[in-house]
C-alpha positions as CSV (number, residue, x, y, z in Angstrom):
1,X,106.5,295.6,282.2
2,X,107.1,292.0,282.9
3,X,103.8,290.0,284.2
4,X,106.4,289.5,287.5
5,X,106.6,293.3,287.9
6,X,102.9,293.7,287.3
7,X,101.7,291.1,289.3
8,X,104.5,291.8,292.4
9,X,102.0,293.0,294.9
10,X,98.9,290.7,294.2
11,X,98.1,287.5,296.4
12,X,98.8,284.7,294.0
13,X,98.0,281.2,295.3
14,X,99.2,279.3,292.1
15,X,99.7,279.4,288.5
16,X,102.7,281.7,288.1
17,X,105.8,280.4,287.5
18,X,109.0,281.5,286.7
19,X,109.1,281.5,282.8
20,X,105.5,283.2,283.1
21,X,107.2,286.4,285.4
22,X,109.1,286.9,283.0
23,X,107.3,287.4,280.2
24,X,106.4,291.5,278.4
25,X,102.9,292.4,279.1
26,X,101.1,294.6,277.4
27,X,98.1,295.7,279.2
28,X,95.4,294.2,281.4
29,X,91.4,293.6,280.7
30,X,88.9,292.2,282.7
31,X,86.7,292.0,279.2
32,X,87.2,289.2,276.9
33,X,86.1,291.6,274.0
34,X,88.4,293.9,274.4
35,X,91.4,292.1,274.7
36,X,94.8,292.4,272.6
37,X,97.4,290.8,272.0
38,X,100.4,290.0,274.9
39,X,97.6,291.4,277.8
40,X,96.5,289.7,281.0
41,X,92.5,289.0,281.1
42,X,90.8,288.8,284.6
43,X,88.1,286.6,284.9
44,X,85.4,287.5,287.8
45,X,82.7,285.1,289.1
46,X,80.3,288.2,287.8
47,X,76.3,287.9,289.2
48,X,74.8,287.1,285.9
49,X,78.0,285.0,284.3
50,X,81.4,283.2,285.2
51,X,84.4,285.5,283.5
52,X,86.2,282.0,283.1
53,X,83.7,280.7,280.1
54,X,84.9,283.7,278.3
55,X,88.9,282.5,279.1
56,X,89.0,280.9,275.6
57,X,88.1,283.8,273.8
58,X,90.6,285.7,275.5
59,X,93.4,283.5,274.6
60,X,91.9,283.6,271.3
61,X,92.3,287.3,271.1
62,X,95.8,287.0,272.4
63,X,95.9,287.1,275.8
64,X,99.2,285.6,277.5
65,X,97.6,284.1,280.8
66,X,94.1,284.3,282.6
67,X,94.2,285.3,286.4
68,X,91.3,284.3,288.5
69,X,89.9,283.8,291.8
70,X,88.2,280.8,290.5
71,X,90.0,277.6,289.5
72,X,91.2,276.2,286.4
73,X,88.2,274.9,284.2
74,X,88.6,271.4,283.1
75,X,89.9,271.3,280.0
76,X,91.3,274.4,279.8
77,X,95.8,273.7,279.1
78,X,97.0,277.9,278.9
79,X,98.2,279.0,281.4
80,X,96.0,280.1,284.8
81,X,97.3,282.5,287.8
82,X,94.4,281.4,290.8
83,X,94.7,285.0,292.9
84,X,93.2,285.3,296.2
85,X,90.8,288.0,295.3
86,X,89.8,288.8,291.7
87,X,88.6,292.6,292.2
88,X,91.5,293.3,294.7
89,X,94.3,291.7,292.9
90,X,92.9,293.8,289.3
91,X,92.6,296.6,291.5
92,X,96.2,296.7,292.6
93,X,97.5,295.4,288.9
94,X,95.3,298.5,287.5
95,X,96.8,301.0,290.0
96,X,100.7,299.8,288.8
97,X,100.4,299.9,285.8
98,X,99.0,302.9,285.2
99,X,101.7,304.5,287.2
100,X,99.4,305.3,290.7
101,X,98.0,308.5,289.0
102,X,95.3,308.4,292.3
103,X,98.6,309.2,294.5
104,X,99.4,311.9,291.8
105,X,95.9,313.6,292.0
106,X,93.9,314.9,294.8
107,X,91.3,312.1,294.6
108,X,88.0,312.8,296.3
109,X,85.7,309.9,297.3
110,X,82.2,310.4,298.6
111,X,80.1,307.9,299.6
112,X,76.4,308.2,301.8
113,X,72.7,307.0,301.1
114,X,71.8,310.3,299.7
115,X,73.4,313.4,298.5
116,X,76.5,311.5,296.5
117,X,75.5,312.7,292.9
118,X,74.9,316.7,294.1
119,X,77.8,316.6,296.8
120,X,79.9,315.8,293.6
121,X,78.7,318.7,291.5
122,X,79.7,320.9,294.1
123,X,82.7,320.1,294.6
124,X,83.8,320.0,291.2
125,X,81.6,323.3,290.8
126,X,84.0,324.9,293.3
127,X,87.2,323.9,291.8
128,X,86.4,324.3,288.2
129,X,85.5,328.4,289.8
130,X,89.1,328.4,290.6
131,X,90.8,327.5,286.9
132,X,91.5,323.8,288.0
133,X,91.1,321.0,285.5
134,X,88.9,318.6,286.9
135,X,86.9,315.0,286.1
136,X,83.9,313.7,287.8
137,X,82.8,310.0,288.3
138,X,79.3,309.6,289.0
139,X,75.3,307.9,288.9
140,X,74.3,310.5,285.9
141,X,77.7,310.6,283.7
142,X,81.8,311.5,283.5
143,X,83.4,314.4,283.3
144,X,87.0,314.8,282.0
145,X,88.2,317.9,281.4
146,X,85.5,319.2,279.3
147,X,84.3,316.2,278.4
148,X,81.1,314.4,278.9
149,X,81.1,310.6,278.9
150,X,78.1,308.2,279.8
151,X,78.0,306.5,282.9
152,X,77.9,302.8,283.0
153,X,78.3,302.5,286.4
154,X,78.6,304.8,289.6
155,X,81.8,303.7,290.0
156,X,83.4,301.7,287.4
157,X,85.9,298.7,287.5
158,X,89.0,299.7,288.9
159,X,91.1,299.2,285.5
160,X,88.9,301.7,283.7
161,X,89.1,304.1,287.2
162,X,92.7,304.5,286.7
163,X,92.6,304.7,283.2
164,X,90.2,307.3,283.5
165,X,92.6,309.1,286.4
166,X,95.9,308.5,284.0
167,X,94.0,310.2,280.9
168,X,93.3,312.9,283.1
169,X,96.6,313.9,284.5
170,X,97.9,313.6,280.6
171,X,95.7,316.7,279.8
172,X,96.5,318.2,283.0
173,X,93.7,317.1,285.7
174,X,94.5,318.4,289.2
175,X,91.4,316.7,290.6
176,X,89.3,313.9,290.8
177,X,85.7,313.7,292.6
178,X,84.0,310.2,292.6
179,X,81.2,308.8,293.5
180,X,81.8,305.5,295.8
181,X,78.7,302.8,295.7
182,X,78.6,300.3,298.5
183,X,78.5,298.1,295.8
184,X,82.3,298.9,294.7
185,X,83.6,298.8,298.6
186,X,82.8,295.6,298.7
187,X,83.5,294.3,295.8
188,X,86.7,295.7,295.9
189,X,86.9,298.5,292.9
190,X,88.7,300.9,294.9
191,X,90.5,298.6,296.4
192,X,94.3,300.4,298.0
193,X,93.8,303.3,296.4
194,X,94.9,306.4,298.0
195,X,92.1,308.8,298.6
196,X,93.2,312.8,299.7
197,X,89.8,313.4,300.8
198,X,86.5,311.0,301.7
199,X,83.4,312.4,302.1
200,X,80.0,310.8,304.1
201,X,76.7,312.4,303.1
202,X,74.1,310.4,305.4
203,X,72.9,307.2,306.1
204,X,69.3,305.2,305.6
205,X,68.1,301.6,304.4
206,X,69.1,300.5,300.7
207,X,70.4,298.3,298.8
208,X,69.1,295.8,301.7
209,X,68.9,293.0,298.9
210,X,73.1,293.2,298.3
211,X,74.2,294.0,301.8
212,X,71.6,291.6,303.8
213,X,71.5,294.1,307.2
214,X,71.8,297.8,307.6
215,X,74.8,296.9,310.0
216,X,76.4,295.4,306.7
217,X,75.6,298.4,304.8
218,X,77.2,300.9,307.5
219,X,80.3,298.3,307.1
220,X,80.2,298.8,303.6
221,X,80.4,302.3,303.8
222,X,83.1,302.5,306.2
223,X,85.7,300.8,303.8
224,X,86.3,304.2,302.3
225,X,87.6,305.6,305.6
226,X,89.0,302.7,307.1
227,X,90.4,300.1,304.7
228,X,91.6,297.2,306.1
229,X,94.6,296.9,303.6
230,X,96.4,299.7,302.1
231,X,96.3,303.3,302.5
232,X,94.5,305.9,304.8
233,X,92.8,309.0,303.2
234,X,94.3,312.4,304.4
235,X,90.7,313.9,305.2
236,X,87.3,312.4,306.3
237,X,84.6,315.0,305.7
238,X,82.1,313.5,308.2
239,X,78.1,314.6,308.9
240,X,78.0,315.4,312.6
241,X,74.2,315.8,311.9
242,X,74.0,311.5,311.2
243,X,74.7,309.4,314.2
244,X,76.0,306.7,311.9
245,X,79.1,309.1,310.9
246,X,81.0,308.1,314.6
247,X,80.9,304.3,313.5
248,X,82.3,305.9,309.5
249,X,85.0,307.9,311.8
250,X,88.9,306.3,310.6
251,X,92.1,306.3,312.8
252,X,94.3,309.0,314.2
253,X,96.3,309.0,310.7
254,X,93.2,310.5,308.6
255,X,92.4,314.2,309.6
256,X,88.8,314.4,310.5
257,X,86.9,317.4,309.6
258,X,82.9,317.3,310.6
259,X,79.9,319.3,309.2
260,X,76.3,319.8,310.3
261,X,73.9,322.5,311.7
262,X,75.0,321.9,315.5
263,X,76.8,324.9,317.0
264,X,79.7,322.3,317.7
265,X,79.8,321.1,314.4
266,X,83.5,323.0,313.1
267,X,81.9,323.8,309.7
268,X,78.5,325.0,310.2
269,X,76.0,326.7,308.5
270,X,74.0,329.9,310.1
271,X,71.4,332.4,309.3
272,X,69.9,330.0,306.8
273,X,67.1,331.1,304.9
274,X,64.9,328.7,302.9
275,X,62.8,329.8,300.1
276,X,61.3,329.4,296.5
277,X,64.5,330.3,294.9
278,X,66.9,328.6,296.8
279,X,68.7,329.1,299.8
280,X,70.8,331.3,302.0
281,X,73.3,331.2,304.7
282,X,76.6,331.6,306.1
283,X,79.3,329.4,305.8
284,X,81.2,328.8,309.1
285,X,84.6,327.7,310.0
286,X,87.6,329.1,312.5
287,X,86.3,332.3,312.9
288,X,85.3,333.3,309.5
289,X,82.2,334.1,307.7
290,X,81.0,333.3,304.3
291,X,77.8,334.5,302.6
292,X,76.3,331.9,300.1
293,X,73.3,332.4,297.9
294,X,72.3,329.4,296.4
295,X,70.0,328.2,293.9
296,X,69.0,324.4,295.3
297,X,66.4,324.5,297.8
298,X,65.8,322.4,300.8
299,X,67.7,321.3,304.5
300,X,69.3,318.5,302.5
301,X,70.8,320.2,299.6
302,X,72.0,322.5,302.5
303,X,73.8,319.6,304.1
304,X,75.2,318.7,300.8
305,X,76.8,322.4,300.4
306,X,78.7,321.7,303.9
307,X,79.7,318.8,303.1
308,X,81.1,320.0,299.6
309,X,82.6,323.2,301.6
310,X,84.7,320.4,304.0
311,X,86.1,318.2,300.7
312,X,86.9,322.5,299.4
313,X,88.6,322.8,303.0
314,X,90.6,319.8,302.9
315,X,92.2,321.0,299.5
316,X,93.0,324.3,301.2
317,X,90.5,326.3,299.8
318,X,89.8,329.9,301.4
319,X,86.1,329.9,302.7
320,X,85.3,333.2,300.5
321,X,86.3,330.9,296.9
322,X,84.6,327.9,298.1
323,X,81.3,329.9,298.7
324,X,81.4,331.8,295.8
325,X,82.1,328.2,293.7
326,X,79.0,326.4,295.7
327,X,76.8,329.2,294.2
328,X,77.8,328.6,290.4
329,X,76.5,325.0,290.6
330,X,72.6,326.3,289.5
331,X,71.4,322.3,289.0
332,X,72.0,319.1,289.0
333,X,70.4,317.0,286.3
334,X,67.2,314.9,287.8
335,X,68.1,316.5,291.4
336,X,64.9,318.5,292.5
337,X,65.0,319.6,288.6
338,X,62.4,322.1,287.8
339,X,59.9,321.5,284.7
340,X,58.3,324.8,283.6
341,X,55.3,325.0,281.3
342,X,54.6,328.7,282.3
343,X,52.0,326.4,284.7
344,X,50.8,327.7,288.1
345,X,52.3,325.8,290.2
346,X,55.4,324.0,290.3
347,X,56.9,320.9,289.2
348,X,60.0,319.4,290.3
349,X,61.4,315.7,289.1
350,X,64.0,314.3,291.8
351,X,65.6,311.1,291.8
352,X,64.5,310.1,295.2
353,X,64.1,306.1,295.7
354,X,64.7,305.3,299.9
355,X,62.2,306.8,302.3
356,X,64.6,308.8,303.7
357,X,65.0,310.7,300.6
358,X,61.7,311.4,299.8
359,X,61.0,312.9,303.2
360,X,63.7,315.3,302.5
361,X,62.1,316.0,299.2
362,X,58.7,316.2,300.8
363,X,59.8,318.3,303.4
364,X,61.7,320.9,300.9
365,X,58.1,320.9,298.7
366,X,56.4,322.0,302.1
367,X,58.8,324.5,302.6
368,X,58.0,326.0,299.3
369,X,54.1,326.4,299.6
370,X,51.3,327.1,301.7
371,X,49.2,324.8,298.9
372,X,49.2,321.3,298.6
373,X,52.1,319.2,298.2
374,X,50.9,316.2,295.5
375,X,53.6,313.4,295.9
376,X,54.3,310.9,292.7
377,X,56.8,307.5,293.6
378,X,57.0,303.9,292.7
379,X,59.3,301.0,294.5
380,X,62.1,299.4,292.4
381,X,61.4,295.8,291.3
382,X,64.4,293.1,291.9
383,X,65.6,295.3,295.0
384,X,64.9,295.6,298.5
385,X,61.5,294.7,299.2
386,X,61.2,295.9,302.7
387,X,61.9,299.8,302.1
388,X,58.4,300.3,299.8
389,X,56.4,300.0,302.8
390,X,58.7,302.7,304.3
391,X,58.0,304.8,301.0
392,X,54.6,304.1,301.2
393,X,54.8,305.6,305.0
394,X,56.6,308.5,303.7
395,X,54.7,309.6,301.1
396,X,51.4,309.4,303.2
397,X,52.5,311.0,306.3
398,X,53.9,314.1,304.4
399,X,51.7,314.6,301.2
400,X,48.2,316.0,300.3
401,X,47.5,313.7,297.6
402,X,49.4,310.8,296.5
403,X,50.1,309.1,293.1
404,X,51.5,305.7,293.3
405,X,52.7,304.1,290.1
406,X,55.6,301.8,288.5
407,X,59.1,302.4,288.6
408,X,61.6,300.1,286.8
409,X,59.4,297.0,287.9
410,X,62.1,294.9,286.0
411,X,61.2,291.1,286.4
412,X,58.7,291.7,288.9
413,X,54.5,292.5,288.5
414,X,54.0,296.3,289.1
415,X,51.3,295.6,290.9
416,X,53.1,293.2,293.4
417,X,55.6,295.7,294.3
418,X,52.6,298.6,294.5
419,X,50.6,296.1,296.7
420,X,53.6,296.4,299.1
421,X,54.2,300.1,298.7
422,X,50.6,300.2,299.6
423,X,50.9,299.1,302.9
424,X,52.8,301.4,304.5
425,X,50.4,304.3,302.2
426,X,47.7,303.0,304.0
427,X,48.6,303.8,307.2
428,X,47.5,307.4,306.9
429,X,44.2,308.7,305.4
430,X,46.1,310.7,302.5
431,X,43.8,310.5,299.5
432,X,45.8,309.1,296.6
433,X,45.4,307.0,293.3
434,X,47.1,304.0,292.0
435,X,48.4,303.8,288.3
436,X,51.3,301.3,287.2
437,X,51.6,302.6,283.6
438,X,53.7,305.7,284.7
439,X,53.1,308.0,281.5
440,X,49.5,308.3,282.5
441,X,50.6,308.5,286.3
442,X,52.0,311.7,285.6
443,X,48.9,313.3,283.5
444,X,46.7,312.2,286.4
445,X,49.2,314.1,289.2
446,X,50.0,316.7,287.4
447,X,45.8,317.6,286.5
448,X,45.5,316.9,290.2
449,X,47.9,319.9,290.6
450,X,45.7,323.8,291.2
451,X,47.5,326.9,291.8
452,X,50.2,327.0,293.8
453,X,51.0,323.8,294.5
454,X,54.0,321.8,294.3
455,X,53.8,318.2,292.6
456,X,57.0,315.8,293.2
457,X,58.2,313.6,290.5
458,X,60.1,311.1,292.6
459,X,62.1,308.4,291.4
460,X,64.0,308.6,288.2
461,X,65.4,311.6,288.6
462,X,68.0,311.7,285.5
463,X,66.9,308.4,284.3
464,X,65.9,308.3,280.4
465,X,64.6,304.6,280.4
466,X,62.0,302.5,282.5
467,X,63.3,299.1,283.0
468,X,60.2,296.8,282.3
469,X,59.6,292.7,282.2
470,X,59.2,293.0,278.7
471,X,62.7,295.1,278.2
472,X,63.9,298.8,278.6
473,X,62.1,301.5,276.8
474,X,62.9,305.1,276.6
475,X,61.0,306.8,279.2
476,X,62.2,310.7,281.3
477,X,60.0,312.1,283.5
478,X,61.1,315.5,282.7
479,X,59.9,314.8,279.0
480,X,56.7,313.0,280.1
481,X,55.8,316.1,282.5
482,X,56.8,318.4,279.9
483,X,54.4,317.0,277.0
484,X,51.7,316.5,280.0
485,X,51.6,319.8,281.0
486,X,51.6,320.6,276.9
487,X,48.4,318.8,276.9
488,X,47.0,320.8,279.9
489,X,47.0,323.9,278.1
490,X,50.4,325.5,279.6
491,X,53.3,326.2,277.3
492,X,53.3,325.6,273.8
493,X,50.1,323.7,274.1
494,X,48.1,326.8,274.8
C-alpha cells in the first residue's frame, strides 16, 4: 500500500507531496518504540508528553514520514504530513489498512456511567452459549478467542482496536463487544468505525475533571450513536428507565430498540424476584416469554441483563438462547464479587466509584439482609473533586456503619480527598470511622461485621494495585479481605 492509498481519506493540511504518495508503506505506529522499518509514526500532543519529541527516534527506527496534528518542530528536515486531527486521521489510516475488519464483524459498542464491564460479559456470555467465536474489549482485560490479554486501557488506540478486530476474524471471530470510554469518543479512538450494535447502560456524574460539565459528558457519550462523520450503527440498545437515553437517541437510519422495567418499555423484564442467590424474572419482547435464573443480584445487574438481551436481539437471537446464555455468565471479576471465609455474614468487593453506583450497590446489600449493611469507599485522587461529597451522601444515607478510607490517592493527601468525602458523610448521623491506610480499613469493617450482615468493599473492584504519592504497590481487596477474615478466625485461620 502506497502512503497515497493509505492516507486517501485523511484531512491532510500539508506535508504530502507527490513523491511521498507514492512511496510502499509498511505499516503504521503511533509508538516510537515500536516502530519498523518503511512505517508511518503518528505523533499525538499526548497529556503527559508531546509525540513529536519522540519523531527523531522514529526516523531513527526507520520510519518514512511523521504525521501530526502539531507542526513541524524546528530543526527537524524529514519529512512531516500536518493532519487536521491526529486521533481521527490514525483512526481512519488504522481502519484501511487493516482491511475495515469492524465492517466485517458484528461490532458491539457499549458505553454508560455504570454497567459497561458486566453488560459486556453478558453479551459475550450469550454468544459464546451459542458456538460463536467471540473477543471482548474491556476495564478488567481482552478476550480473543480463548485468549486472555491484559487491559491497558478500556478502550485502546484505534491502531491496536483494528489490529485486535483483524487478528480475530483470522481465527474465525464472528463478534466483537467493546467497551467505549468517554474518554475514547472524544478523543477520537473509534473514530468512523462502523458499529452493528451500540449499547447505553445509564447515566451519572464522572469523569467531571476531563469533560468540564455533565452536559459535556452526555455529549460525549452520544458520539457512539450519532457521529458527526462517518457511519451510523444498525442498532441502539437504549435504557428507557434513564432520562438521559432520549438526548443518546440517533437518527431514523439506526434502529432503536429500548429496555427498562416500564410496561412500555419493548424489552422488559417481569415477575422479578430478588434474593440472596441472585435473581429472577422473565424476559419480555413481542409477545414472548423467557424465564431467566440468574446468579448476580441487585435492580442494576437486572438492567444490565436487559440491556445485554437488546445487543442479543439486535444480532437476531431467539429470546429462549439469549436467556439461557445470560444465566451462564455466574461473575464478573470485582463486580459485587463474593469473598467467602465460611464467615457469617457476607462480603462482597464491587468496583463502585460515582455515587450513583454505590447506591445501587447499597441498595442490592439491603435487599439481601434484614442486618446491617456496613459500607467501605474512598474518593479517587487527581479526579473529579466534586462527586466525593456525593459519595460521602451516599454512603451515609444508605449504610449502618460506615468505613471511609483511601483509594488510589495518587498525587493527592488521602486525607484531603477524605476531608471532602466527609462532608457529604456528615450529613447524616451514620456512625462511621475514618482510616486512610486501606489494609487496616478493611480489618476494622470487616470486625465491625456480626451475623448476618452484609459488608461492601467499594471501589477497586478488579483492581490489583493502589495508586499512591509514593508509587503503585500491589494491593486487591479480595486478597486483603480474604487474609482479614483469616485473621478473624474464619477459614483457614480457624
Amino acid at each position: 500500500m502506497t502512503l497515497g492509498e493509505l492516507l486517501a481519506e485523511v484531512r491532510v493540511l500539508t506535508g504530502l507531496t507527490d513523491n511521498l504518495a507514492a512511496l510502499t508503506v509498511r505499516g503504521i505506529e503511533f509508538d516510537s518504540r515500536r516502530v519498523e522499518a518503511e512505517q508511518v509514526f503518528v505523533a499525538f500532543q499526548g497529556a503527559r508528553a508531546d509525540g513529536r519529541v519522540f519523531a527523531q527516534d522514529a526516523i531513527a527506527r526507520g520510519a518514512v514520514a511523521v504525521m501530526s496534528e502539531l507542526a513541524r518542530p524546528a530543526g527537524f528536515d524529514h519529512p512531516w504530513i500536518q493532519v487536521e486531527h491526529g486521533r481521527r486521521a490514525l483512526a481512519i489510516a488504522a481502519k484501511r489498512w487493516y482491511g475495515s475488519p469492524d465492517e466485517r464483524l458484528f461490532l458491539t459498542g457499549i458505553t454508560g456511567t455504570n454497567g459497561k464491564t458486566t453488560t459486556s460479559y453478558l453479551i459475550d456470555a450469550v454468544l459464546r452459549s451459542l458456538g460463536f467465536t467471540t473477543g471482548l474489549i474491556g476495564t478488567i482485560e481482552y478476550h480473543l478467542a480463548q485468549e486472555v490479554r491484559p487491559a491497558p486501557n478500556t478502550t485502546p488506540e484505534s491502531l491496536e482496536f483494528m489490529r485486535f478486530a483483524a487478528e480475530l476474524l483470522k481465527r474465525g471471530g464472528t463478534h466483537l463487544v467493546s467497551e467505549v470510554s468517554s474518554h475514547a469518543l472524544v478523543l477520537g479512538r473509534v473514530w468512523r468505525f462502523q458499529f452493528h450494535t451500540t449499547v447505553f447502560t445509564n447515566f451519572s456524574q464522572d469523569h467531571l475533571d476531563f469533560h468540564h460539565t455533565p452536559e459535556e459528558y452526555a455529549a460525549a457519550k452520544r458520539l457512539l450513536f450519532a457521529p458527526p462523520e462517518g457511519p451510523r450503527p444498525k442498532w441502539a440498545i437504549l435504557n428507557g428507565d434513564d432520562p438521559q437515553s432520549k438526548f443518546m437517541q440517533p437518527d431514523a437510519n439506526t434502529r432503536v430498540l429500548w429496555y427498562g422495567m416500564g410496561s412500555d418499555a419493548e424489552l422488559r423484564a417481569e415477575n422479578v424476584e430478588h434474593g440472596f442467590a441472585g435473581t429472577r424474572f422473565e424476559l419480555v419482547w413481542q409477545g414472548k416469554r423467557a424465564t431467566v435464573i440468574s446468579p448476580l443480584a441487585g435492580a442494576f445487574n437486572l438492567a444490565n441483563m436487559l440491556a445485554a438481551a437488546g445487543a442479543g436481539l439486535s444480532y437476531g437471537i431467539q429470546l429462549e438462547a439469549i436467556a439461557r446464555g445470560l444465566e451462564l455468565c455466574r461473575a464478573v471479576p470485582g463486580r459485587f464479587e463474593r469473598v467467602d471465609e465460611g464467615q457469617p455474614f457476607l462480603v462482597v468487593v464491587d468496583y463502585a466509584h460515582t455515587d450513583d453506583a454505590l447506591r445501587n450497590v447499597i441498595r442490592t446489600a439491603r435487599e439481601m439482609t434484614r442486618a446491617r449493611v456496613i459500607t467501605l469507599f474512598g474518593c479517587g485522587g487527581d479526579r473529579d473533586r466534586s462527586k466525593r461529597p456525593l459519595m460521602g451522601m451516599a454512603a451515609g444515607e444508605l449504610s449502618d456503619y460506615v468505613v471511609l478510607t483511601s483509594d488510589n490517592p495518587r498525587s493527592e493527601d488521602p486525607i484531603a480527598i477524605m476531608n471532602d468525602a466527609l462532608v457529604g458523610l456528615r450529613r447524616f448521623d451514620t456512625p462511621h470511622a475514618v482510616q486512610p491506610d486501606r489494609r487496616a480499613a478493611i480489618q476494622l469493617a470487616l470486625a465491625e461485621a456480626k451475623a448476618g450482615d452484609v459488608v461492601v468493599l467499594a471501589g477497586k473492584g478488579h483492581e490489583t494495585t493502589q495508586v499512591l504519592r509514593e508509587g503503585t504497590i500491589a494491593f486487591d481487596d479480595r486478597a486483603v479481605a480474604h487474609e482479614a477474615l483469616r485473621k478473624l478466625g474464619f477459614g483457614n485461620g480457624k
